[in-house]
C-alpha positions as a LaTeX table, in Angstrom:
\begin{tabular}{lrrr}
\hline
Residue & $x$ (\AA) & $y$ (\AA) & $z$ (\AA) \\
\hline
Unk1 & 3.35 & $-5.53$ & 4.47 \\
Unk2 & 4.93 & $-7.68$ & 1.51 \\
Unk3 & 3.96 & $-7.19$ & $-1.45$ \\
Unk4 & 1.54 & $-10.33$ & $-1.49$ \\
Unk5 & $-0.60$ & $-8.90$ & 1.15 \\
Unk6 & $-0.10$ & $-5.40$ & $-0.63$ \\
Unk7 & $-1.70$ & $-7.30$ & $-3.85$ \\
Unk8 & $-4.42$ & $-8.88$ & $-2.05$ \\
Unk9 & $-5.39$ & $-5.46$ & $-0.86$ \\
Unk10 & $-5.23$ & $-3.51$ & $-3.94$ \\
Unk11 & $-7.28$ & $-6.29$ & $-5.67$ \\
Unk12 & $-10.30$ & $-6.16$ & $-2.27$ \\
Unk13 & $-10.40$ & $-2.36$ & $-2.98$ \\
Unk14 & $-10.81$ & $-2.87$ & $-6.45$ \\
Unk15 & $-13.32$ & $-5.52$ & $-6.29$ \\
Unk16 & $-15.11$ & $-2.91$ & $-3.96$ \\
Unk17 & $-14.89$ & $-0.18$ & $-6.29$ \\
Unk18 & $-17.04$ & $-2.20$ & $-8.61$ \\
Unk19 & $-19.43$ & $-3.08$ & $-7.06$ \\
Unk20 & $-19.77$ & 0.30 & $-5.97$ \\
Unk21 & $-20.13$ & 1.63 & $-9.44$ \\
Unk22 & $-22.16$ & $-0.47$ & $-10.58$ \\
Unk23 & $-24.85$ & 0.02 & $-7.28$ \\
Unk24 & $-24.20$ & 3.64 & $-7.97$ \\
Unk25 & $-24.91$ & 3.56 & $-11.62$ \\
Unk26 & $-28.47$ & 2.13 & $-10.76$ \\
Unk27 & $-29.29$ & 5.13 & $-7.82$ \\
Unk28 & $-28.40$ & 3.97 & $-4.85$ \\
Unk29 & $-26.66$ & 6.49 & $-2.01$ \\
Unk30 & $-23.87$ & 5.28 & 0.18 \\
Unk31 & $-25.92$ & 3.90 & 3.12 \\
Unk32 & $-27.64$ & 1.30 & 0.97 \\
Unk33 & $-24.82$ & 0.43 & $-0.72$ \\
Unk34 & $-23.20$ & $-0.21$ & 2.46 \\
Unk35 & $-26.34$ & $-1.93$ & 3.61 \\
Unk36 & $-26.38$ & $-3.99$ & 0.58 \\
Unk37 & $-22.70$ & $-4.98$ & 0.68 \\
Unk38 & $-22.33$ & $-6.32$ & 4.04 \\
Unk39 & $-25.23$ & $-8.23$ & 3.73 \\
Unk40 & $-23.45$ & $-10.04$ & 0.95 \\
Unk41 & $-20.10$ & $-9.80$ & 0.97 \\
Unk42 & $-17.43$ & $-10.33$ & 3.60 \\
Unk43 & $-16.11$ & $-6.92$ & 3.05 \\
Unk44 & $-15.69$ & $-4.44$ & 6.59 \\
Unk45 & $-17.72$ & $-1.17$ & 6.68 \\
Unk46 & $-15.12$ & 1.10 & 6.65 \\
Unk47 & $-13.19$ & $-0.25$ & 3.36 \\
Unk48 & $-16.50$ & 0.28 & 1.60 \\
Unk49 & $-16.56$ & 4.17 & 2.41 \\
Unk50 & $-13.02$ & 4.46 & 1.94 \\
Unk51 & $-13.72$ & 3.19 & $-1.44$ \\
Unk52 & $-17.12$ & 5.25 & $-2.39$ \\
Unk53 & $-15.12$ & 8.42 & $-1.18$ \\
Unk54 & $-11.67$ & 7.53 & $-3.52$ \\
Unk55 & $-14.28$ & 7.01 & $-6.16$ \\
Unk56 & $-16.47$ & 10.21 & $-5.96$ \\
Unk57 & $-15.06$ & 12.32 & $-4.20$ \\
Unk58 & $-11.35$ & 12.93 & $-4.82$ \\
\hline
\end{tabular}
């Protein structure tokens, strides 16, 4: 991966990780964020629970 792809992907995940905070901050669980994220966003299941788990529970 060069480091423009490596960017790009650093910058998703951190994109992700906001919106995740901020659906957490106003009590929603993992499911409906996920629900609630690929109904609006382009972003795959799997890098939204990779995310929630980096932010809560590591």
């Amino acid at each position: 991966m060069d480091k423009i792809q490596e960017a790009r992907k650093l910058e998703r995940e951190q994109i992700i990780k906001e919106i995740i905070q901020k659906l957490s901050h106003k009590g929603y669980h993992l499911n409906r964020i996920i629900t609630i994220m690929l109904d609006l966003t382009e972003f795959k299941t799997y890098e939204i629970t990779k995310c929630y788990h980096e932010l809560y529970f590591k």
